[in-house]
C-alpha positions as CSV (number, residue, x, y, z in Angstrom):
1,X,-14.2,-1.7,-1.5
2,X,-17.6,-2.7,-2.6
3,X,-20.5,-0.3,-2.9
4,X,-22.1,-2.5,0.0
5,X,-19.1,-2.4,2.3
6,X,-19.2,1.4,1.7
7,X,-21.9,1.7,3.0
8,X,-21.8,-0.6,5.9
9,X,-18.6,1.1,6.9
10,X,-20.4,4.7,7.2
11,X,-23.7,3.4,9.0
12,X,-21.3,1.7,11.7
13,X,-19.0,4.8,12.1
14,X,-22.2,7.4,12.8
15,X,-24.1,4.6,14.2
16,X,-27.3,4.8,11.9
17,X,-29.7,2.1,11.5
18,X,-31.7,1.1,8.7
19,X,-34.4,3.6,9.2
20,X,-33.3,6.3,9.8
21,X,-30.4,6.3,6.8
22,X,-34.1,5.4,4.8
23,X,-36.1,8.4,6.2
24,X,-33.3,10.7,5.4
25,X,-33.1,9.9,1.5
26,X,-36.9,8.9,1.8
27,X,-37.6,5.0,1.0
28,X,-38.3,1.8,2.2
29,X,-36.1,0.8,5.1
30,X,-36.0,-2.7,3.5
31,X,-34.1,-0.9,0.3
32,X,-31.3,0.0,3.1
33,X,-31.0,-3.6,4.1
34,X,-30.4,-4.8,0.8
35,X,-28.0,-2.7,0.4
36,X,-26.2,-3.5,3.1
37,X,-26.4,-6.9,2.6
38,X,-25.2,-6.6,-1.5
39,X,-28.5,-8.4,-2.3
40,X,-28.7,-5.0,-4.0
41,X,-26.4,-3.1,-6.3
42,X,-25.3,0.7,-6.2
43,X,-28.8,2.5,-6.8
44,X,-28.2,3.6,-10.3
45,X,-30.3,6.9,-9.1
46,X,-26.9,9.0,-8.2
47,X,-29.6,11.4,-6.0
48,X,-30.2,8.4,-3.3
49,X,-26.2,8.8,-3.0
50,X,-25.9,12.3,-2.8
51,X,-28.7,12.2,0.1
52,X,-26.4,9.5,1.5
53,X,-23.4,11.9,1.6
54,X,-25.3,14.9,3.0
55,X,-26.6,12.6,5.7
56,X,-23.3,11.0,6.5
57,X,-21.5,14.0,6.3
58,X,-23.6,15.9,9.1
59,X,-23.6,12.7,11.2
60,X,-19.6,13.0,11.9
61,X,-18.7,15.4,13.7
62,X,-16.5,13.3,16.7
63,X,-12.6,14.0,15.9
64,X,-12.5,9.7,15.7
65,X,-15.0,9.7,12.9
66,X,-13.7,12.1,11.0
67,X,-10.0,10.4,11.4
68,X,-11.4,7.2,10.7
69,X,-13.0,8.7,7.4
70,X,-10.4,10.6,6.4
71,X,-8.1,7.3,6.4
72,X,-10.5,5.4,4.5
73,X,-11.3,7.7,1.9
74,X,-7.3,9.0,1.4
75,X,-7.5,12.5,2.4
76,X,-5.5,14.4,5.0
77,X,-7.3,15.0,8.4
78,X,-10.5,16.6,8.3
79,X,-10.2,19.3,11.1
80,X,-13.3,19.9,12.9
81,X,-13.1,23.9,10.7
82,X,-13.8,21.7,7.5
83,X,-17.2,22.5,5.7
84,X,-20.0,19.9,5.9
85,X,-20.2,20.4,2.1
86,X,-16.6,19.1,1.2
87,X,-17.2,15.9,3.6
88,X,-20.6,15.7,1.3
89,X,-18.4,15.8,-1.8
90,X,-15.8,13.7,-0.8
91,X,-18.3,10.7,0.5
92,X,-20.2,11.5,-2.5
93,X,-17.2,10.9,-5.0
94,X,-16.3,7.4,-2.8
95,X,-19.6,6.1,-2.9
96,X,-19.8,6.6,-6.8
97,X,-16.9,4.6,-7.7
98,X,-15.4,1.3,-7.1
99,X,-11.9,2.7,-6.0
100,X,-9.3,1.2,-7.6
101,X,-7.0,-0.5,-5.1
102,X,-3.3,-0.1,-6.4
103,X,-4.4,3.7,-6.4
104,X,-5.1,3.4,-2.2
105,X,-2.3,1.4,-2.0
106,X,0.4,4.2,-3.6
107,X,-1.1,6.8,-1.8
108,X,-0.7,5.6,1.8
109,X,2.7,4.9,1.0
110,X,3.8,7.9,0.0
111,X,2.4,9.4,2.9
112,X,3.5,6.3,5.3
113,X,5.7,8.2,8.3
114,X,6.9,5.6,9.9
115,X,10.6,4.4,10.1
116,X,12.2,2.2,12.9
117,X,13.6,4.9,14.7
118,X,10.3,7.2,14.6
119,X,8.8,4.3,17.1
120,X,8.8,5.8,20.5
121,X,9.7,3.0,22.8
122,X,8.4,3.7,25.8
123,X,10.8,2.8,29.0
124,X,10.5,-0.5,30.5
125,X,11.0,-1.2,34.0
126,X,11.7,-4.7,34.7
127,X,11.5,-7.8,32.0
128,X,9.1,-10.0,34.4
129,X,6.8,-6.5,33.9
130,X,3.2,-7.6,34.8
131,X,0.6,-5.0,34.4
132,X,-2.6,-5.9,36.9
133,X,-5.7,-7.1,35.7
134,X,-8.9,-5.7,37.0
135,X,-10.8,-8.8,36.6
136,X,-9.1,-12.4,36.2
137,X,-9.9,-13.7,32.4
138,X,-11.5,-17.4,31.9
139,X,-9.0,-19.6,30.4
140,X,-11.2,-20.0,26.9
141,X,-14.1,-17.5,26.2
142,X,-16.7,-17.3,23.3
143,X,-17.7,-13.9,21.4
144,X,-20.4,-13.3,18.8
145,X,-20.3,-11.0,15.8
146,X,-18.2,-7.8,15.4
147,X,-19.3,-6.4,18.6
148,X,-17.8,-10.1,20.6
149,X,-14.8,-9.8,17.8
150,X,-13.9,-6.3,18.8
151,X,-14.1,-7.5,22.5
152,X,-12.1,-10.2,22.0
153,X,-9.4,-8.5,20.5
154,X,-9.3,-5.6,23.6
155,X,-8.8,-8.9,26.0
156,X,-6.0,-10.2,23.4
157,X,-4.1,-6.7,23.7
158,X,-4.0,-7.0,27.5
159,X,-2.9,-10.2,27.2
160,X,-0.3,-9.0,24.8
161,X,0.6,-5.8,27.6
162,X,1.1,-8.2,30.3
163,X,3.7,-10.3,27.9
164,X,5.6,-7.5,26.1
165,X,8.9,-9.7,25.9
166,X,7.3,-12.6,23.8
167,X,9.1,-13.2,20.3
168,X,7.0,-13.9,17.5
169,X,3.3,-13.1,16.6
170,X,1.1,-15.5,14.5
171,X,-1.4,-13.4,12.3
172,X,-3.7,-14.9,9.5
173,X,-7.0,-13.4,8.4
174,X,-9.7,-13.7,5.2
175,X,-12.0,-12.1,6.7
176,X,-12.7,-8.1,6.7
177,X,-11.5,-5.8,9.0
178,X,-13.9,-2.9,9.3
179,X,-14.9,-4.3,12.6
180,X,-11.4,-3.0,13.6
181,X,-11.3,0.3,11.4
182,X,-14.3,1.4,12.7
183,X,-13.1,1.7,16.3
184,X,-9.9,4.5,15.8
185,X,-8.9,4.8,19.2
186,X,-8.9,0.5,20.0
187,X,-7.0,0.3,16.1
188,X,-4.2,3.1,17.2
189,X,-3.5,1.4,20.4
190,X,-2.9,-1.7,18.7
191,X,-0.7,0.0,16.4
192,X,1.5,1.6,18.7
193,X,1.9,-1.4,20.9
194,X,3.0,-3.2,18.2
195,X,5.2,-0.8,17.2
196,X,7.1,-0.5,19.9
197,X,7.5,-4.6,20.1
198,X,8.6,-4.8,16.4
199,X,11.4,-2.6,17.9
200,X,12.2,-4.4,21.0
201,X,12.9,-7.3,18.3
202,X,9.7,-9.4,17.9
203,X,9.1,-10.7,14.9
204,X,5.5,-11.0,13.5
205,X,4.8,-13.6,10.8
206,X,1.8,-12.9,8.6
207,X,-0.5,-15.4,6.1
208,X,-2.3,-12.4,3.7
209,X,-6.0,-12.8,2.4
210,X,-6.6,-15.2,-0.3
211,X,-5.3,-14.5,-3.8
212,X,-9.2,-14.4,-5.0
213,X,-9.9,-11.7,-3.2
214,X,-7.6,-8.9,-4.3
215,X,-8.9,-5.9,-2.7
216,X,-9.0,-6.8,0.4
217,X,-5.2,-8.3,0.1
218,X,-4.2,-4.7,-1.3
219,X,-6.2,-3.0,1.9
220,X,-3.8,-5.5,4.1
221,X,-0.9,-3.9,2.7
222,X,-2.0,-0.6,3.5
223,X,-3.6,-0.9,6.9
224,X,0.1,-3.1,7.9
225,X,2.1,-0.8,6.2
226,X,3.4,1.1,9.6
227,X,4.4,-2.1,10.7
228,X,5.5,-3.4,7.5
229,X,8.5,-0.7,7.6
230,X,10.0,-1.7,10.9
231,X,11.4,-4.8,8.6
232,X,10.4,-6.9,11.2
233,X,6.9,-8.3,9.5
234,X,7.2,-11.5,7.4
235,X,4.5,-11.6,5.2
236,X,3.1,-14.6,3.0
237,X,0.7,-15.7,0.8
238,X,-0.9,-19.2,0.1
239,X,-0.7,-19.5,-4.2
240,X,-3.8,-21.2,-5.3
241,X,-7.0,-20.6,-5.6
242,X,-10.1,-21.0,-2.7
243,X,-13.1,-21.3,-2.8
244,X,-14.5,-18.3,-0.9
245,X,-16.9,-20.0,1.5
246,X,-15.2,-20.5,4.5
247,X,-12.9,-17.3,6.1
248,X,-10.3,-17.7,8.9
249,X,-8.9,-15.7,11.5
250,X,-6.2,-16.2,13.9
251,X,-4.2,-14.6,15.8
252,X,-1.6,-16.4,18.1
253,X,1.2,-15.0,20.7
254,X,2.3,-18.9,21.3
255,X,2.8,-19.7,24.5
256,X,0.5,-17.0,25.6
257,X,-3.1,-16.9,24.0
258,X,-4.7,-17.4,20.9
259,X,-7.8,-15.4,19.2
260,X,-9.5,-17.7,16.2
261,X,-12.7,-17.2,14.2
262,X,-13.9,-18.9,11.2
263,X,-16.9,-17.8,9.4
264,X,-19.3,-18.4,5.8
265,X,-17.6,-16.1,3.3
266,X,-15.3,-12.7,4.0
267,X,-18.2,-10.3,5.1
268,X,-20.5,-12.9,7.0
269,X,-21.2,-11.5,10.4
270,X,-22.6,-14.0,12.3
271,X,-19.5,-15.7,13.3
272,X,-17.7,-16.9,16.7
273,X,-14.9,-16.2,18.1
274,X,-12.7,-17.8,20.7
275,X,-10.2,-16.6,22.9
276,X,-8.2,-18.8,24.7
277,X,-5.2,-19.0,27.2
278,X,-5.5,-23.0,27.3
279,X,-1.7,-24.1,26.7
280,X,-2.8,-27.3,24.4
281,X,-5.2,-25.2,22.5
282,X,-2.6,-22.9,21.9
283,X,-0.3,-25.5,21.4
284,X,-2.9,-27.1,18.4
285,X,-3.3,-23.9,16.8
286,X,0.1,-23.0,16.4
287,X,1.1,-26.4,14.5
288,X,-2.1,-25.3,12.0
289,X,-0.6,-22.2,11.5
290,X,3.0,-23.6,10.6
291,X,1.1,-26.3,8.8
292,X,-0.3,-24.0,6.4
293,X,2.7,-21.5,6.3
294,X,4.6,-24.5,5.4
295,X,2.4,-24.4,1.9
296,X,3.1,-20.7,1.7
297,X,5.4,-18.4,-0.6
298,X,6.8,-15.4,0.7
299,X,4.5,-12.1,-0.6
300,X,6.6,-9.3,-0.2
301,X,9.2,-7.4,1.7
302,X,10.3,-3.7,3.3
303,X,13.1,-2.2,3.7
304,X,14.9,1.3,3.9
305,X,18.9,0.0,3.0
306,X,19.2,1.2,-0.4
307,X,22.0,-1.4,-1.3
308,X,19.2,-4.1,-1.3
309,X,17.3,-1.7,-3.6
310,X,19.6,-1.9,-6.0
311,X,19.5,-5.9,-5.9
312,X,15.9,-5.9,-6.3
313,X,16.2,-3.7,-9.9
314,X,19.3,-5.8,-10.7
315,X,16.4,-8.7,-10.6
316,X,14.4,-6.7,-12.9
317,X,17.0,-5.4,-15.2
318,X,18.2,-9.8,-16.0
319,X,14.6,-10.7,-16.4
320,X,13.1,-10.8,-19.7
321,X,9.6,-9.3,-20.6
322,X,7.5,-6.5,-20.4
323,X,8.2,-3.9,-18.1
324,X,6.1,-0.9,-16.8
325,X,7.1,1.8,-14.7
326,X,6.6,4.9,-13.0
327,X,9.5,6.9,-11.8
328,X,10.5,10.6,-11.0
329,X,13.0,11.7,-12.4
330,X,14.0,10.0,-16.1
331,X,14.4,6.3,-15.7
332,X,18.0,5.0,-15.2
333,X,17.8,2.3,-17.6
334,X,17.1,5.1,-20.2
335,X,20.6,7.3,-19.3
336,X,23.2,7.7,-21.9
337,X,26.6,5.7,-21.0
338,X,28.5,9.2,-21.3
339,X,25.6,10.1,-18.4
340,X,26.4,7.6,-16.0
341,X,29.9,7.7,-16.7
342,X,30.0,11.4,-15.6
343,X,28.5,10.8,-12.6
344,X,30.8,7.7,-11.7
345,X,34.1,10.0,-12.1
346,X,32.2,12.6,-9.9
347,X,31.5,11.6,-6.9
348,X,33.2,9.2,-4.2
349,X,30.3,7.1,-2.8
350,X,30.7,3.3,-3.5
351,X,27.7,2.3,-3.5
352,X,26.3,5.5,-6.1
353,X,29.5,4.2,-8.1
354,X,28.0,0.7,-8.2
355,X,24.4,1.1,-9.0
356,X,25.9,3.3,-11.9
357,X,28.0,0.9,-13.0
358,X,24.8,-1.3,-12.9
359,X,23.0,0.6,-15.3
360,X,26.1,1.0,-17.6
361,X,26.7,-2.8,-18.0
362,X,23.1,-3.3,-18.2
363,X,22.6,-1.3,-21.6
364,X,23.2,-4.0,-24.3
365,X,20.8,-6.1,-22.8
366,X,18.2,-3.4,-22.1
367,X,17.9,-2.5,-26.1
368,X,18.1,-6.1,-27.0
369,X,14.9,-6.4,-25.1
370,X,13.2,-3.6,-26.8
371,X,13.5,-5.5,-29.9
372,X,11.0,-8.2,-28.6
373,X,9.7,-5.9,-25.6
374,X,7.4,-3.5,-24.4
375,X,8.9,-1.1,-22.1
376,X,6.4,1.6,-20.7
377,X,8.1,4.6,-19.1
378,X,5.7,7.1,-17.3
379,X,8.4,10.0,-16.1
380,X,8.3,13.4,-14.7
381,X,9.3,15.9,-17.5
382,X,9.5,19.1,-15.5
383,X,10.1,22.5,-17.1
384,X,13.3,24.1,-18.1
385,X,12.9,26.5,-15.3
386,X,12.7,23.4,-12.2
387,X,15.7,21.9,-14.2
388,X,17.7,25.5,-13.9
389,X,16.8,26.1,-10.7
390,X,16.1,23.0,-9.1
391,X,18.3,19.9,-7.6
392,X,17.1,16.9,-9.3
393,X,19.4,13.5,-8.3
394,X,20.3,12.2,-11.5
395,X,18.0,8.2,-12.0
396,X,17.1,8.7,-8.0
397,X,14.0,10.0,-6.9
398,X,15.4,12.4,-4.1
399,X,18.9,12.6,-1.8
400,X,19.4,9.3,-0.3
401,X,23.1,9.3,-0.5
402,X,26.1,11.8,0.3
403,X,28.2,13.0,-3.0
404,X,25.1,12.6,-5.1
405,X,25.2,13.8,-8.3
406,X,22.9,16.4,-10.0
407,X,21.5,16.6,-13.3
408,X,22.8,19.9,-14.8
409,X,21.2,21.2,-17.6
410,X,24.2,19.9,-19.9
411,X,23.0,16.5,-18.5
412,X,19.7,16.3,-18.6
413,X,19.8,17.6,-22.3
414,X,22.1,14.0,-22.5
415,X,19.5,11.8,-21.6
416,X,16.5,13.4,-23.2
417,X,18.3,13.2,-26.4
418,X,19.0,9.6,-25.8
419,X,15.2,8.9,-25.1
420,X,14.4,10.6,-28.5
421,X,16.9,8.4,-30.0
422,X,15.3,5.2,-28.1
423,X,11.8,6.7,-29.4
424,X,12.8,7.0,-32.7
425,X,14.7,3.3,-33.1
426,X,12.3,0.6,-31.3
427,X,9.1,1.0,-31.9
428,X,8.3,-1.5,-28.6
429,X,9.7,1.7,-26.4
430,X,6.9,4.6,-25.3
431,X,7.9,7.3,-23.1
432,X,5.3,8.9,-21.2
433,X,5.7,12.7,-19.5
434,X,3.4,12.6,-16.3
435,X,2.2,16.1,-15.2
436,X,0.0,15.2,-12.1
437,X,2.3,16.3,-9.2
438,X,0.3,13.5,-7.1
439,X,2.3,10.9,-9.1
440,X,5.9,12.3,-8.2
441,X,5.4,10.4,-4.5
442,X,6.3,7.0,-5.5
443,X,8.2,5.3,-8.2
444,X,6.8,2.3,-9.2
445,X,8.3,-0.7,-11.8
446,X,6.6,-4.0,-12.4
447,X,8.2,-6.6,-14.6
448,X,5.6,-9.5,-16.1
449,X,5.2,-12.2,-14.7
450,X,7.7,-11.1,-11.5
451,X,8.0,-8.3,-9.4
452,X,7.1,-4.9,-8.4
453,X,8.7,-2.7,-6.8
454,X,7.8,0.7,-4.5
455,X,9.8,3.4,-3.7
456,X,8.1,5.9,-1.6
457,X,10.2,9.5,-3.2
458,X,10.5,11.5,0.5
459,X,12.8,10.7,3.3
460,X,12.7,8.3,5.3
461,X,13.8,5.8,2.5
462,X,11.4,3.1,1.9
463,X,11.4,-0.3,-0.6
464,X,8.7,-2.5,-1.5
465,X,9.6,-5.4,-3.1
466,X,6.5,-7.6,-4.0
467,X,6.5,-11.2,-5.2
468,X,2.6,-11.7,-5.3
469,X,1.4,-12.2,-9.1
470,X,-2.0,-11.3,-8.6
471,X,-0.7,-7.5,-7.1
472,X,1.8,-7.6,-9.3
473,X,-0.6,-7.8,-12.1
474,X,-2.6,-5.2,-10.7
475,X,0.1,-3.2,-10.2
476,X,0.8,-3.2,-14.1
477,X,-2.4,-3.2,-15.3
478,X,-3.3,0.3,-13.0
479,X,0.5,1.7,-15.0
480,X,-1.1,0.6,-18.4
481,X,-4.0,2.3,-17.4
482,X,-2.6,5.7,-16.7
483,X,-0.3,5.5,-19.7
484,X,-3.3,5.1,-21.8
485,X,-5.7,7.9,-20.1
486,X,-2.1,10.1,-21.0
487,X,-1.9,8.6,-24.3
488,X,1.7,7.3,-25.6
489,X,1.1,5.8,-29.1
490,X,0.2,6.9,-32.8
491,X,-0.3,10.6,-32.7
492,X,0.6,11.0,-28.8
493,X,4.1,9.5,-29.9
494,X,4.7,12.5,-32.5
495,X,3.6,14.6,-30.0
496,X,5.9,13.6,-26.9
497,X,8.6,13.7,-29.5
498,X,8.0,17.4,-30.5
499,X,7.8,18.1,-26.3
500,X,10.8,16.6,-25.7
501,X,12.8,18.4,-28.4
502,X,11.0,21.6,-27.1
503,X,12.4,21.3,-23.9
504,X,15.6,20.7,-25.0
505,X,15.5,24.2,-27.2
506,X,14.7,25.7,-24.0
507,X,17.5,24.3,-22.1
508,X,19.9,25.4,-24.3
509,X,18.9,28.9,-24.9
């Protein structure tokens, strides 16, 4: 998020105008406007900002503002026994920076709690169930700005209530959101409504933001991402280029209603929406929306089997190029064949045999690539005392299978010595220890010019697999990023070395 939408998001949650966020950090309320507006950067005078926090931060007290800031800013819940001060430092920190948005994205879905059978369905009576309006509904209404928006989409959900058995859901949106994230309680009920339809079988088929405007596509993925894991969500993404002057949303249960706004640009405000039950409007907006699907490539996909997991890296593995990961524990592609073949002769599970067996058969053409390839490898290297003492699935981030083998320390002194040998024989091969336990929550591998994949590392199992270049790229470049703040080459080579033989000393002792 922009410095601008920052801001606009705060003033709407603790309902502060323009003069009264100016009298608290003392100047002109036409400063405040600008900002809100973008006609005006982040004031490079950090004390503005800080005034900004402290003022914000006494100004949210309500349990929903607090929730709704928590969200936004990627903390835990900020209890109502939190001091003012760490709210100050937290808005103070967020308003700083431009927050990188691969970094939101990995941290909501490690956290992401949601599986299919955590949905609560709640019981259903009769299939012709008709919940009573209090007031009839005009066949097409008209609603200005965010205020009409939000209203418009409370009338969509009761239409939605009263028609909980229709299949399929028509989303597409450019335009921002906050008009939703701002209202908590309206943007839960929504979410659990949904929910619970994904589960009763409706599918929902989704057009993402634009692939010129990244962070807000990366802030889709996060704010869908409960609904995302019911598997049920088809999501898509038109590949070229637009011109960022016209935004569209739309949002159609066909045969039922349809809610459509089109504005100037993705934060104009000023815009219209309608609302209509009219059966040939409906009708028309649907064909638009298959129209431009039509033109669209799939952007990603969810799932919890790990079978198709290990079809996705089998992609990976057959593709040629860089690749960058992120993974806890060592990387499979990095195991010893004496490794893998241990485990295969000790344990019964097919489908542990077979991904095992993927890795063995894949090892010729992993080293041939390092010849011509980088390959980045960010890894936990935990201490000799979590290896001793610790179960750590050997190449899988936790225990998703029964009969999974362990590393032992006789193991895990295998493959580190085959990373030293990889380190010592292809230059194009960097191994990188990561230390920050905040990384251990996802494993993350992106191959150029292809496809990235998530796995969120706790119960319940969860995949991402995403096809979109432009997150894809991101995805790699925010890997490369975190390598190089480590360091992995020149002297931080020698150095890793000289760890990795240390803890192999250790292990042996």
């Amino acid at each position: 998020m922009t410095f601008q939408e920052k801001l606009q998001f705060l003033m709407k949650i603790t309902q502060t105008s323009n003069k009264e966020l100016a009298a608290s950090i003392s100047v002109d309320p036409s400063l405040i406007s600008l900002l809100r507006t973008g006609r005006r950067k982040m004031p490079q005078n950090h004390t503005h900002i800080q005034k900004m926090a402290a003022y914000f931060a006494r100004h949210c007290s309500a349990d929903y503002q607090r929730q709704a800031i928590a969200e936004m800013l990627d903390m835990p819940v900020l209890r109502s026994d939190i001091p003012v001060s760490r709210m100050e430092q937290a808005m103070y920190q967020w308003l700083c920076g431009e927050s990188d948005p691969v970094s939101r994205l990995l941290n909501v879905l490690a956290d992401v709690p949601v599986s299919p059978s955590d949905v609560a369905v709640p019981p259903v009576a009769s299939e012709n169930l008709v919940l009573p309006r209090e007031h009839a509904m005009p066949e097409t209404q008209f609603f200005f700005g965010d205020n009409g928006r939000l209203e418009a989409f409370r009338q969509s959900l009761q239409l939605y209530t009263e028609n909980v058995y229709s299949s399929e859901l028509l989303i597409t949106s450019d335009e921002s959101v906050d008009w939703l994230m701002d209202d908590y309680i309206l943007r839960k009920d929504f979410m659990m409504k949904f929910l619970s339809a994904l589960q009763r079988g409706m599918r929902i088929r989704q057009i993402m933001p634009s692939m010129n405007l990244l962070s807000r596509c990366v802030d889709s993925i996060r704010q869908w991402l409960p609904l995302y894991a019911t598997g049920q969500v088809e999501a898509y993404y038109y590949p070229r280029l637009r011109d960022n002057l016209y935004s569209r949303g739309l949002v159609i249960l066909p045969g039922v209603y349809a809610m459509v706004s089109t504005s100037l640009g993705p934060d104009y405000t000023d815009h219209i929406t309608l609302l209509t039950t009219n059966p040939q409007l409906i009708e028309g907006l649907t064909r638009e929306f298959y129209t431009l699907l039509s033109q669209c490539r799939p952007a990603l996909k969810i799932f919890s089997d790990p079978d198709t997991a290990s079809k996705c890296f089998r992609n990976i593995l057959n593709k040629s190029g860089d690749i960058v990961q992120l993974v806890s524990p060592l990387s499979a592609q990095t195991a010893p064949s004496t490794l893998l073949e241990e485990c295969i002769n000790s344990t019964d599970n097919r489908a542990l045999k077979e991904t095992y067996q993927l890795y063995m058969d894949s090892g010729e053409f992993f080293e041939n690539r390092l010849k011509t390839n980088t390959y980045v490898d960010l890894s936990r290297l935990p201490s000799a005392q979590d290896i001793l003492t610790t179960e750590i699935p050997v190449v899988f981030p936790y225990m998703i299978m029964p009969n999974q083998p362990c590393y032992t320390p006789e193991r895990y002194i295998l493959h580190l010595r085959n990373i030293l040998r990889l380190l010592d024989q292809y230059e194009n091969y960097h191994f990188v220890p990561v230390d920050d336990e905040s990384q251990y929550r996802f494993n993350l591998v992106t191959a150029e010019g292809g496809t990235a994949i998530l796995v969120k590392n706790t119960p319940p199992a969860l995949f991402m697999e995403i096809d979109r270049p432009i997150i894809v790229q991101s995805c790699q470049e925010y890997l490369y990023r975190q390598a190089g703040q480590i360091g992995y080459k020149g002297i931080y080579r020698e150095k890793i070395k000289s760890r990795i033989r240390t803890l192999i000393q250790e292990l042996t002792k």
